[in-house]
VEXDREN-2710 file (C-alpha; in Angstrom, 1 decimal):
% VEXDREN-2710
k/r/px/py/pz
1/UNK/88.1/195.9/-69.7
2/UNK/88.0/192.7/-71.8
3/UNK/88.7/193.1/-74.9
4/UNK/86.1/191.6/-77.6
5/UNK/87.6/190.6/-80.9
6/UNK/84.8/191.8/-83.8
7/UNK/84.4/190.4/-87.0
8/UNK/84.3/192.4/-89.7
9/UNK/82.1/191.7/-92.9
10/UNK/82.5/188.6/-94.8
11/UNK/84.1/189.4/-98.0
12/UNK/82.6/188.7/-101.0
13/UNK/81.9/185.7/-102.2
14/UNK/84.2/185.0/-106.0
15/UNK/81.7/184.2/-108.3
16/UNK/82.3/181.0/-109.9
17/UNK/83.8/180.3/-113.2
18/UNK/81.1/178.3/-115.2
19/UNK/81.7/174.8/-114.9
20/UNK/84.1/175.0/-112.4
21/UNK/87.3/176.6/-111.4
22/UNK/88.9/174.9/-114.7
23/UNK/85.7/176.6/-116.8
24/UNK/83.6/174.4/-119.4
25/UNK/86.3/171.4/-120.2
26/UNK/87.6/171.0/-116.4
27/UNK/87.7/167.5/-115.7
28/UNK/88.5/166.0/-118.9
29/UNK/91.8/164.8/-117.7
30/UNK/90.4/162.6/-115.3
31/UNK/87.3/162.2/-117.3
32/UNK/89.7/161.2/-120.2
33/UNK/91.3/158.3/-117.8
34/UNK/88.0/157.4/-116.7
35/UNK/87.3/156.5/-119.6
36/UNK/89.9/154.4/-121.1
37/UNK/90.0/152.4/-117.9
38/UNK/86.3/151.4/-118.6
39/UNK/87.6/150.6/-122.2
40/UNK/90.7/148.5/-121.0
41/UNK/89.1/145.7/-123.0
42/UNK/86.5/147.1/-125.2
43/UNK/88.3/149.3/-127.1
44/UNK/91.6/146.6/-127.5
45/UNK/89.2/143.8/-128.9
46/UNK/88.0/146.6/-131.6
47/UNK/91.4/147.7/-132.8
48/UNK/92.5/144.3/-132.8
49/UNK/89.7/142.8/-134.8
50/UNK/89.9/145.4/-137.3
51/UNK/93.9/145.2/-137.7
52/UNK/93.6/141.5/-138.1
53/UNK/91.0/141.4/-140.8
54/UNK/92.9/144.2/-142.7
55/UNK/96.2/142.4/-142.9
56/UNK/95.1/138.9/-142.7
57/UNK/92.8/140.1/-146.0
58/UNK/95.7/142.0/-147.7
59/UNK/98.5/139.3/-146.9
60/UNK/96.0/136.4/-147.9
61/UNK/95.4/138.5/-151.9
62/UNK/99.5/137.6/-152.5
63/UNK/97.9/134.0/-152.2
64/UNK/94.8/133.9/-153.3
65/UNK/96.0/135.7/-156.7
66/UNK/99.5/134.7/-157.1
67/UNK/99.6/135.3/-161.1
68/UNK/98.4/138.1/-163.1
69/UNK/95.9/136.3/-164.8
70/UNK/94.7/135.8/-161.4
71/UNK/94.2/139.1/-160.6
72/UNK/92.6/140.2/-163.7
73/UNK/90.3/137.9/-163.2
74/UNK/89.4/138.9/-159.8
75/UNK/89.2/142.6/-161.7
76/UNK/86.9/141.4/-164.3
77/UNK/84.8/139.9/-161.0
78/UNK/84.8/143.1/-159.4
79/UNK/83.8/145.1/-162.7
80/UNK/80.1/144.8/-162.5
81/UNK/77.1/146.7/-160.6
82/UNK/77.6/144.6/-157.6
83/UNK/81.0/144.4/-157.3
84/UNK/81.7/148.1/-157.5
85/UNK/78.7/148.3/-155.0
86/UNK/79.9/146.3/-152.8
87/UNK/84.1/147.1/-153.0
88/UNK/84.6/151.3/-154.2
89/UNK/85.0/153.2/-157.2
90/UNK/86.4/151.9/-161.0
91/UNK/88.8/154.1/-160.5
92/UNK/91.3/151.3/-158.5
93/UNK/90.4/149.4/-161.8
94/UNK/92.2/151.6/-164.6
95/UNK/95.4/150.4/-164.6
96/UNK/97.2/146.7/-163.2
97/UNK/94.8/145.6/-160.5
98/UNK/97.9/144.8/-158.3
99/UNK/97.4/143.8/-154.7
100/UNK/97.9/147.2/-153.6
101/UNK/95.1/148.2/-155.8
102/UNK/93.2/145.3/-154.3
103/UNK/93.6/146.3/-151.0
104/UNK/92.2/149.9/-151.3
105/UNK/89.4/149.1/-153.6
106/UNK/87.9/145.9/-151.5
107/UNK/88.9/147.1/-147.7
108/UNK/88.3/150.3/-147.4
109/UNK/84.6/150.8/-147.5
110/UNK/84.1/147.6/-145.4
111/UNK/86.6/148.9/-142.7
112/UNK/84.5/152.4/-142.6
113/UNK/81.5/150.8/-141.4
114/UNK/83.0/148.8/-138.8
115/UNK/85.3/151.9/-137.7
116/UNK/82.5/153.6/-137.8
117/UNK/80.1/152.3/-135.9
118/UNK/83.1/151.4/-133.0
119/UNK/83.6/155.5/-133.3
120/UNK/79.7/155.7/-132.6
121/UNK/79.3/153.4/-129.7
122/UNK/82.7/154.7/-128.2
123/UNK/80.9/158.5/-128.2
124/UNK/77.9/157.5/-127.4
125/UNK/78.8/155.0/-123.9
126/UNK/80.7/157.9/-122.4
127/UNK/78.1/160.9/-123.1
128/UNK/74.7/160.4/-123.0
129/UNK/74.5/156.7/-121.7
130/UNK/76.6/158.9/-118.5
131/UNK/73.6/161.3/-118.8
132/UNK/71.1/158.1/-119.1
133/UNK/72.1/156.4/-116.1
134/UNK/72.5/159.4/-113.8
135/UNK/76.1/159.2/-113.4
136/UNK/77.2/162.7/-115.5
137/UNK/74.8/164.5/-112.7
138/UNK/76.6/163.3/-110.0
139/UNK/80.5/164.1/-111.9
140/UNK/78.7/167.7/-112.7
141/UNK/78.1/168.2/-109.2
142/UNK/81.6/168.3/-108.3
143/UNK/84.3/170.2/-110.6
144/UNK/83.8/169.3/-114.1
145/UNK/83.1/171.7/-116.9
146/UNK/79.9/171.5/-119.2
147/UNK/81.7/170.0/-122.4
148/UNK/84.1/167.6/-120.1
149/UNK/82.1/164.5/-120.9
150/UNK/81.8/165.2/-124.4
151/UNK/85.4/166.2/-125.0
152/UNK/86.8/163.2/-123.3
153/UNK/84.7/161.3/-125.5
154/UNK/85.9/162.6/-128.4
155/UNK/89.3/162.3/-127.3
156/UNK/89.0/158.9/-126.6
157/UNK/87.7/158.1/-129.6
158/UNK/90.1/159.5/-131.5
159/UNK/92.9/157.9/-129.9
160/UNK/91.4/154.8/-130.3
161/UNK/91.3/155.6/-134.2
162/UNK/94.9/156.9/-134.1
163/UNK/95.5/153.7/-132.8
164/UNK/94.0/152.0/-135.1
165/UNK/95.5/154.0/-138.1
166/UNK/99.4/153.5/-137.0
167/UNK/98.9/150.1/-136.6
168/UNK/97.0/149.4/-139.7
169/UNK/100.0/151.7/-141.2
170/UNK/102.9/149.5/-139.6
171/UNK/101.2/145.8/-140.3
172/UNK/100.4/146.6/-143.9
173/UNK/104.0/148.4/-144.7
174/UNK/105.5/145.8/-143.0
175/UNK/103.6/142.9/-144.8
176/UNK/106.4/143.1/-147.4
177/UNK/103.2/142.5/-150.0
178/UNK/104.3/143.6/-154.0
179/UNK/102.8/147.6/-154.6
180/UNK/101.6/147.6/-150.5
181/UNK/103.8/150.1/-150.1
182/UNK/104.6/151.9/-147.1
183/UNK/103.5/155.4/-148.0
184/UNK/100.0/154.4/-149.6
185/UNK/100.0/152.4/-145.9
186/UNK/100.5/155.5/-144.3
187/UNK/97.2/157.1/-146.4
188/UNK/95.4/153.4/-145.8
189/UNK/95.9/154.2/-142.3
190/UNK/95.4/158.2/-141.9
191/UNK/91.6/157.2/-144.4
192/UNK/90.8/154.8/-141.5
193/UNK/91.5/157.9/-138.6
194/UNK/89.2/160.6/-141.0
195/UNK/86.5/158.1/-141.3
196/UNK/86.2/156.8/-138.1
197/UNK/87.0/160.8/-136.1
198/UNK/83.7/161.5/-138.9
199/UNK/81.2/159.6/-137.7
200/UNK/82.5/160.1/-134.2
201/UNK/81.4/164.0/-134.2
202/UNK/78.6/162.8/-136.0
203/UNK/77.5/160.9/-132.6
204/UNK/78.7/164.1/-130.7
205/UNK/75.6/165.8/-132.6
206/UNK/73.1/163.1/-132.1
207/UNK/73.9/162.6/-128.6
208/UNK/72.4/166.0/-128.3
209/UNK/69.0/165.5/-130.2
210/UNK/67.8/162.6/-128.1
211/UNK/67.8/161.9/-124.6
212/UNK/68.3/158.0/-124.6
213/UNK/71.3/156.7/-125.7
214/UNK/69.7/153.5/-127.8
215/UNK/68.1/156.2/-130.3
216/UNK/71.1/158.5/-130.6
217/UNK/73.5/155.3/-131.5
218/UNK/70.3/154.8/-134.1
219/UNK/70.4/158.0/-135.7
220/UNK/74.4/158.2/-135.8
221/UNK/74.6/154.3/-137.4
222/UNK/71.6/155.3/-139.7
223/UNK/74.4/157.9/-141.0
224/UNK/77.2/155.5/-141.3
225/UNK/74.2/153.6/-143.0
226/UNK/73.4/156.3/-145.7
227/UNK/77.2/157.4/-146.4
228/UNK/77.7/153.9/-147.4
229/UNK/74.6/153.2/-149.4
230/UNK/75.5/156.9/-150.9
231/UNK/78.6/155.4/-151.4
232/UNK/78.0/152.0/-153.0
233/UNK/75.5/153.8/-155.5
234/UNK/77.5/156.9/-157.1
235/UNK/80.3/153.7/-157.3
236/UNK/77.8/152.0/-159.9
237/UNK/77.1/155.1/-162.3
238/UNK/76.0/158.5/-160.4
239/UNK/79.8/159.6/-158.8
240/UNK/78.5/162.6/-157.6
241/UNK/76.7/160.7/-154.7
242/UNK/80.5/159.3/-153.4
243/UNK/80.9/163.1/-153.0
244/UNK/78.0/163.4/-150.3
245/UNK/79.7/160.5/-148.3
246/UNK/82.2/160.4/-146.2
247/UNK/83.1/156.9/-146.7
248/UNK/83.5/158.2/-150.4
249/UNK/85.8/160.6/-149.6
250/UNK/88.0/157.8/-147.6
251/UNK/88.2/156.0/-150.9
252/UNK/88.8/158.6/-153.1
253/UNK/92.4/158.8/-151.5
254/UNK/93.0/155.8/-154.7
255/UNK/95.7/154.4/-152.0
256/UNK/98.5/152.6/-153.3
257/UNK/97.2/154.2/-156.7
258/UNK/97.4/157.8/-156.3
259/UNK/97.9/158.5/-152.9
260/UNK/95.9/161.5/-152.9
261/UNK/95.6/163.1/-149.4
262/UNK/93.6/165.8/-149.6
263/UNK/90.7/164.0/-150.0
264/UNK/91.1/164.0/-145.9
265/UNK/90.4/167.7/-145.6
266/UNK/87.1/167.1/-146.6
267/UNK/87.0/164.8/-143.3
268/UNK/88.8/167.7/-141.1
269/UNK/86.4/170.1/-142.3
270/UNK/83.1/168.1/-141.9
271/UNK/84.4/166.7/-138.3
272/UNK/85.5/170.1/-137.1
273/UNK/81.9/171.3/-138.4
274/UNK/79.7/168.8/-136.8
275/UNK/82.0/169.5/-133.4
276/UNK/81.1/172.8/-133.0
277/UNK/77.2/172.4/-134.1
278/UNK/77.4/169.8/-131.1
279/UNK/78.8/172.2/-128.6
280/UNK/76.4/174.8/-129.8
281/UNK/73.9/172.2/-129.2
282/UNK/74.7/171.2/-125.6
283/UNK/74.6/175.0/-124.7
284/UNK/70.6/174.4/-125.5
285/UNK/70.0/171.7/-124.0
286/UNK/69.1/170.8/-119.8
287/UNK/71.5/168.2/-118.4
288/UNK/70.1/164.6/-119.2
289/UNK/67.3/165.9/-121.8
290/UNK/67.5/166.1/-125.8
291/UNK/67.0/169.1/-127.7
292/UNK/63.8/166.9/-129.4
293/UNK/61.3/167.2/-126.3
294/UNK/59.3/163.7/-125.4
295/UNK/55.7/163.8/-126.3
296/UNK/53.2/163.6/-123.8
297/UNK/51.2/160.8/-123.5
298/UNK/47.6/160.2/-123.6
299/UNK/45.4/160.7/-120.9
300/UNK/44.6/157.3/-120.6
301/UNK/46.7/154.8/-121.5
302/UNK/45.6/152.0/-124.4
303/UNK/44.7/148.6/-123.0
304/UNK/47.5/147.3/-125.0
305/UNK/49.9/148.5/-122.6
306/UNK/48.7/146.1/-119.5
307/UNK/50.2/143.5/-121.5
308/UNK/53.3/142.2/-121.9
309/UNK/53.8/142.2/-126.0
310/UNK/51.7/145.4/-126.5
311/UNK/53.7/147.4/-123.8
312/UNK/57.1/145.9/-125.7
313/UNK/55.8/146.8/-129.2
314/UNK/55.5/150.7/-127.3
315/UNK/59.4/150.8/-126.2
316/UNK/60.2/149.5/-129.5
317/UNK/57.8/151.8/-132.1
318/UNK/60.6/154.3/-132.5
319/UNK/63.3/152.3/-133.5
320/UNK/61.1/150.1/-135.4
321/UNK/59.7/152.9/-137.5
322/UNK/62.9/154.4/-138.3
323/UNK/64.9/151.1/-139.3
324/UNK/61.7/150.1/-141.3
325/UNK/62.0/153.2/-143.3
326/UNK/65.7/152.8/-143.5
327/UNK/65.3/149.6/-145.0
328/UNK/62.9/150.7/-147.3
329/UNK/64.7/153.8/-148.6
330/UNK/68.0/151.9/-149.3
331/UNK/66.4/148.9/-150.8
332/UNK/64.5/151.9/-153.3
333/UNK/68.3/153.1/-154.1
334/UNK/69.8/149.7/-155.0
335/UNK/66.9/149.3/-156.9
336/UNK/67.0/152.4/-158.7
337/UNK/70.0/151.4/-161.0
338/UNK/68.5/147.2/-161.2
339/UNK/68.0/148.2/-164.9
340/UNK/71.4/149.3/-165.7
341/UNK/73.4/146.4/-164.7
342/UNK/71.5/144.5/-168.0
343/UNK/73.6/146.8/-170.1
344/UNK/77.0/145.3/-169.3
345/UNK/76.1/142.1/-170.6
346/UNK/76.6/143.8/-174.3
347/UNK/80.1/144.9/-173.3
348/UNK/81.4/142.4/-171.2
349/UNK/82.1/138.5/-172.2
350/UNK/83.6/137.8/-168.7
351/UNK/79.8/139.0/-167.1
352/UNK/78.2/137.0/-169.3
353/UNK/79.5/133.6/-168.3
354/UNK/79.3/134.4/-165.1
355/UNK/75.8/134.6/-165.4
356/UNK/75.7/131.7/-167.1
357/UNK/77.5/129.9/-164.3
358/UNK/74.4/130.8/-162.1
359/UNK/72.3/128.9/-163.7
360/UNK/70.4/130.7/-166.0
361/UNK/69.7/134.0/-163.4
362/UNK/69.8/137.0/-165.0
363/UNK/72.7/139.9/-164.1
364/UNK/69.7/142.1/-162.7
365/UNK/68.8/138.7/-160.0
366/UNK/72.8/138.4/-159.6
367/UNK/73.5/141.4/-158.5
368/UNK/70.4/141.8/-156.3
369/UNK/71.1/138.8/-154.5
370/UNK/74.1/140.4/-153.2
371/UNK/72.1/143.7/-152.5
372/UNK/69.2/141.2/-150.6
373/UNK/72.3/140.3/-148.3
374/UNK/73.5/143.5/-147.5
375/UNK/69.7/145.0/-146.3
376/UNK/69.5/142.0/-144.3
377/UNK/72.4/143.4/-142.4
378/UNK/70.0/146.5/-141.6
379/UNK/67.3/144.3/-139.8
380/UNK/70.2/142.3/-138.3
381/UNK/71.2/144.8/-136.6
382/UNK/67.7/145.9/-135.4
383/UNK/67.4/142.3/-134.2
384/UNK/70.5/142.8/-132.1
385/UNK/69.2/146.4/-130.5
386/UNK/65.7/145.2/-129.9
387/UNK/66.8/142.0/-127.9
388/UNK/69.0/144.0/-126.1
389/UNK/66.3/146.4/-124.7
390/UNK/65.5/144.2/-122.5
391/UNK/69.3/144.6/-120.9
392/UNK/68.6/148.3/-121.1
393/UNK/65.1/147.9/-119.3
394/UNK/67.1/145.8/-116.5
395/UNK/70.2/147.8/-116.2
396/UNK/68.1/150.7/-115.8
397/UNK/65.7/150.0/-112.8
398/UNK/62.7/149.1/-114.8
399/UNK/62.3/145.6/-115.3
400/UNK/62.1/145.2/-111.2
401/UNK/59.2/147.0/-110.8
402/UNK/57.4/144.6/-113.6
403/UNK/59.0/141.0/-112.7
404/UNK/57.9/142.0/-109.1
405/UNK/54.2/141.8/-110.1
406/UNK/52.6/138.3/-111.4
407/UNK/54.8/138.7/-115.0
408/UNK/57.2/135.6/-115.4
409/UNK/60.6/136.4/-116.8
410/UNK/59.7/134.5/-119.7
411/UNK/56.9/136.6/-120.7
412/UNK/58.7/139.7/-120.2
413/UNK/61.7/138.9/-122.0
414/UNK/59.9/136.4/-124.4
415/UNK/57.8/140.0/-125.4
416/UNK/61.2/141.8/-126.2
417/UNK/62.2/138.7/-128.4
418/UNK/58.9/138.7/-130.3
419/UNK/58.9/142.2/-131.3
420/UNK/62.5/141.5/-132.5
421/UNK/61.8/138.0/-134.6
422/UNK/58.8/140.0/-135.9
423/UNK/60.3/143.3/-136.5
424/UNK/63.0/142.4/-138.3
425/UNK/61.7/140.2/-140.4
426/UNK/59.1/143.2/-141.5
427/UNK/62.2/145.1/-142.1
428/UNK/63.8/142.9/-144.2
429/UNK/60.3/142.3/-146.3
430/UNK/60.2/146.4/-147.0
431/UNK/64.0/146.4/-147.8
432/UNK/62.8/143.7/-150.3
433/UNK/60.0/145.2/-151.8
434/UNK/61.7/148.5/-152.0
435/UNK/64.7/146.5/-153.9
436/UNK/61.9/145.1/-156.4
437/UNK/59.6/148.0/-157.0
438/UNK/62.4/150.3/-157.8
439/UNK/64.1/147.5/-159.7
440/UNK/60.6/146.7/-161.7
441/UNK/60.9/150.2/-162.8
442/UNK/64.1/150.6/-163.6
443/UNK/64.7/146.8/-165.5
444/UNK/61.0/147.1/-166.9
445/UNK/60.5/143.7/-165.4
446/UNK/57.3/143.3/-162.8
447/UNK/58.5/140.6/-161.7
448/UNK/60.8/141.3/-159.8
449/UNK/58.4/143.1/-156.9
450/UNK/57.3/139.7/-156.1
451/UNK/60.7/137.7/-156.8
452/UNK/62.8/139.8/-154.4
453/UNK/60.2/140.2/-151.8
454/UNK/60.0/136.7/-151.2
455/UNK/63.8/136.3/-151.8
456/UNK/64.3/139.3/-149.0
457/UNK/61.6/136.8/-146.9
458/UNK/64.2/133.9/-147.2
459/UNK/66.3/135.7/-144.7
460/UNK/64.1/135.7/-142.3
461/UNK/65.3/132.4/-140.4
462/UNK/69.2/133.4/-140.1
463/UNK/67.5/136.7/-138.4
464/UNK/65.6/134.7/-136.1
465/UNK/69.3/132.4/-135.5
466/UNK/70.4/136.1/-135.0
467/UNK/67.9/137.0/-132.4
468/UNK/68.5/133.5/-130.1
469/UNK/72.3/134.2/-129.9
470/UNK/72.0/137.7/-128.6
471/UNK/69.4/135.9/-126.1
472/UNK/71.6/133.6/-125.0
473/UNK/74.4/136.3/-124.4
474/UNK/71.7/138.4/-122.8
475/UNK/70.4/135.3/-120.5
476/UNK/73.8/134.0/-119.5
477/UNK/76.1/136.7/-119.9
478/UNK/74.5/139.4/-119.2
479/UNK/77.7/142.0/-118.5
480/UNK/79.3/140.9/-121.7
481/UNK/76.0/141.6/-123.5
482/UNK/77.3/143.9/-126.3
483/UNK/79.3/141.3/-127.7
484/UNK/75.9/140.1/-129.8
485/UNK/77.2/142.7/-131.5
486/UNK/79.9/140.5/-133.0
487/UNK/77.3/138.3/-135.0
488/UNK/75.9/141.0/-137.8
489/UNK/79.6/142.3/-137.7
490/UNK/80.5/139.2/-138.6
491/UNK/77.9/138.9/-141.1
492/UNK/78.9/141.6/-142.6
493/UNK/83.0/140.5/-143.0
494/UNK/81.8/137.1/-144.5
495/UNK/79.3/139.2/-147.1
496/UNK/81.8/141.7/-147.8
497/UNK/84.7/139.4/-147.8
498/UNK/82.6/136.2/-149.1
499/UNK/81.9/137.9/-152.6
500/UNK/85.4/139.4/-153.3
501/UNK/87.8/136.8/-151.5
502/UNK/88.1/132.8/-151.1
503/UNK/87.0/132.5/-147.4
504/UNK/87.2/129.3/-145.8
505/UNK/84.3/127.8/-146.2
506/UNK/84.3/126.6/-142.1
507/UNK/85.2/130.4/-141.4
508/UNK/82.3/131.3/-143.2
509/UNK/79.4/128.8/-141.9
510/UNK/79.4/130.2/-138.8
511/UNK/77.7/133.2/-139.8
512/UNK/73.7/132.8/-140.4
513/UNK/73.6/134.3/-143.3
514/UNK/76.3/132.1/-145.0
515/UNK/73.2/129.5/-144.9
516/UNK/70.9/131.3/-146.8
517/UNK/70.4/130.1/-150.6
518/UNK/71.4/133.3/-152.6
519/UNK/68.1/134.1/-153.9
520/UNK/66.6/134.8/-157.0
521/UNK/70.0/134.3/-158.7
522/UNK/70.3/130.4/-156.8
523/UNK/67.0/128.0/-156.0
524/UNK/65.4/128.2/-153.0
525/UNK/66.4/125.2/-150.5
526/UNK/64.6/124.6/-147.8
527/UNK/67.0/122.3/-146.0
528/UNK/69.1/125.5/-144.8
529/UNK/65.8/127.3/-143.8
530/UNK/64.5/124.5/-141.7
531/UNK/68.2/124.1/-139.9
532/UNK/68.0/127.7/-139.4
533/UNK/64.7/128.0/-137.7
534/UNK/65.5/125.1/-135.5
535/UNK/69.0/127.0/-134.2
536/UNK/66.8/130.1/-133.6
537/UNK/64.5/127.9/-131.7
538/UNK/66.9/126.1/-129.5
539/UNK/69.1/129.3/-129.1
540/UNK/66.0/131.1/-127.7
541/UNK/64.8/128.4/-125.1
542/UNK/68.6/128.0/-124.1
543/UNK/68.3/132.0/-123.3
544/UNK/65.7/132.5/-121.9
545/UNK/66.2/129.8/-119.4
546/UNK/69.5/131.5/-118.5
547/UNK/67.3/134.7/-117.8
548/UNK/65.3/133.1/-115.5
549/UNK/68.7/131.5/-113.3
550/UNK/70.3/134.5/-113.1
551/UNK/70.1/137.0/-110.7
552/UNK/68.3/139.9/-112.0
553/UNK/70.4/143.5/-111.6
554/UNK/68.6/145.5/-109.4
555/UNK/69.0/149.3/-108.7
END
């Protein structure tokens, strides 16, 4: 007899952990690697950028204001509408405005935005761009946990903020600088890691909510946006506003002041809320979808979309909308307290000669000459995103199927840089008119509807400057494409900077908006316009004839 060897039933299979044998966050070691090797460079250039322009700023004050006349002066500057708008609260004003005090009331609020938005972008590129482009599907197929993408994104960010924050808190104590002194560096630094871990579980939460990573960078910048508009208007009169924002919060620390830290719970609290809402969230949502559903379209599709320029207008309506009424809400907000500024010229003689060293302008046209430059930087950086949609398009499959019909490159991309040149500038226009019909109200002075609409309309040309460079970049450098990004970012460091330091005047000409007369408070010139256009012009034909050289990315 042989004898027969009989299997007995297969035991049961284990059932498997959700998201893997490691559960939800298995993965996010390697995920957390992952990640920082695609940010060798990306995340390096950000921190060092922003530790530069910190200390260069605070060393270069001991300079600038060597005497204490000097600085009082520079306090007097700052002790108007649109200096407290555009540096922090009057607080940092009470006492000697020493360079310490100079250094938390004029950095802080500018650093936010920029650590802010890199906290954003950093979130966003490692979550739902991954979910975008297909790439977290494959990862989920193997061993990683539900919230491993997300967490390693947040982690990253963090560290990248950490980062930031020791070395902001070792360059400035070690500056040697009079009242810079090493604990209120410390808080300098620990403000900059609360702001920018803020906004980065912000962008956990939109990531969620949409299912394209263009819109939820829009909707997470739209709040670094508000907290600073928030911000810049309880600064003038209504405090309680600072309170909503957590760019408020950063500067109500009064560094080198004060040095009040628990102003940074307020940051632990809000970040560790938004967290878990976004966790929550992802539980609700399929795998490469938003929690807010697409619409479906119409049965038949508008004739407007068999053309190049109509079908660009349709991939750009959403953003457009929402930075339009962006612009329009904050230019309403500035505009709101226009009326109060005329007050100060009874209490202040300092104020009043520099508003007779404009020329004759009024305080209400000074100080909304410096609002008109800072809702330009809302349509800038609309310009920027709608130029590069056409990178997006490319990157993600869909410009192949178009440029392999009888479409030219240079209609298709020429389409994405219309809607941008025209977009923006509509953007700007609203962001104007909402600046003067506010203002009208609240200065009782009509004129001002038409004066600041057409001043917000002189801007229009450095957008359109904008627009060509992030063409060329896109044309000729296509892989290095986000660094357009540097030009409203530099923008914004000369506008900031420009009104409240003595930047050299070379360092400052090579941003666009450095060109533009300050309008109403200064005459329009149309010399500057005209140079302007014809950069935009040149920039754009130099683009897009790199566009159509280059080897298009295929998938």
């Amino acid at each position: 007899m042989t004898a027969t060897a009989t299997a007995g039933p297969a035991a049961p299979a284990r059932p498997a952990h959700p998201g893997g044998r490691g559960g939800a966050l298995a993965g996010t070691g390697t995920l957390i690697r992952f990640n920082l090797r695609r940010d060798r460079v990306r995340l390096p250039v950000w921190i060092g950028a922003l530790f530069f322009v910190t200390v260069a700023s605070a060393a270069s004050f001991e300079t600038t204001y060597p005497e204490f006349a000097d600085r009082e002066s520079a306090k007097r500057t700052v002790e108007g509408p649109a200096g407290l708008a555009m540096s922090g609260p009057e607080h940092y004003l009470g006492g000697d405005y020493h360079y310490g005090a100079m250094t938390g009331h004029q950095m802080i609020g500018a650093m936010a935005i920029v650590v802010g938005i890199m906290s954003v972008l950093t979130v966003v590129r490692h979550t739902r761009t991954e979910e975008e482009t297909g790439r977290a599907e494959l990862l989920r197929s193997a061993v990683v946990g539900r919230h491993a993408h997300l967490a390693a994104a947040l982690t990253v960010a963090v560290a990248a903020n950490v980062a930031l924050g020791l070395l902001l808190a070792l360059g400035l104590g070690g500056l040697g600088v009079e009242s810079v002194t090493a604990s209120g560096s410390l808080l300098y630094g620990a403000a900059s890691v609360a702001v920018g871990v803020s906004f980065a579980a912000v962008a956990a939460v939109t990531v969620q909510i949409t299912a394209f990573a263009r819109g939820a960078s829009g909707m997470a910048i739209a709040v670094v946006g508000a907290a600073y508009t928030l911000r810049a208007v309880g600064d003038i009169g209504a405090d309680a506003l600072s309170w909503l924002s957590p760019i408020g919060w950063a500067q109500r620390t009064y560094v080198y002041v004060d040095d009040r830290w628990w102003p940074l719970l307020l940051h632990a609290a809000f970040a560790v809320g938004c967290v878990l809402v976004a966790v929550a969230l992802s539980t609700r949502r399929d795998l490469g979808a938003g929690l807010r559903p697409p619409r479906p379209g119409r049965p038949r599709a508008s004739e407007a979309l068999a053309h190049p320029l109509g079908f660009a207008l349709r991939l750009h309506r959403g953003v457009l909308i929402g930075f339009a009424a962006g612009g329009l809400l904050t230019g309403l907000t500035f505009g709101s307290v226009l009326g109060e500024t005329e007050d100060l010229l009874d209490s202040s003689d300092e104020l009043r000669e520099s508003v007779e060293q404009l020329g004759g302008a009024s305080l209400a046209e000074a100080f909304a000459s410096v609002v008109l430059a800072i809702l330009t930087l809302i349509a800038a950086c609309y310009v920027v995103m709608a130029v590069l949609r056409a990178r997006a398009e490319e990157t993600g499959g869909r410009a192949e199927p178009l440029l392999a019909t009888g479409l030219s490159r240079t209609r298709w991309a020429g389409s994405h840089l219309a809607v941008a040149l025209a977009g923006g500038t509509l953007i700007t226009l609203l962001a104007g008119f909402g600046l003067g019909l506010a203002g009208a109200g609240s200065a009782e002075d009509t004129g001002l509807i038409w004066s600041l609409t057409w001043g917000a309309l002189a801007y229009a040309p450095a957008l359109w400057a904008t627009a060509g460079i992030t063409l060329v970049v896109f044309g000729w450098f296509p892989r290095a494409s986000m660094a357009a990004w540097a030009v409203p970012t530099y923008a914004f460091f000369v506008v900031y900077l420009g009104n409240l330091t003595d930047i050299p005047g070379l360092l400052s000409n090579l941003s666009p908006l450095s060109h533009v007369p300050q309008v109403p408070a200064a005459e329009l010139d149309w010399v500057p316009l005209l140079a302007l256009t014809a950069v935009a012009a040149g920039t754009s034909a130099l683009g897009l004839a790199g566009f159509r050289r280059r080897d298009l990315e295929t998938k």
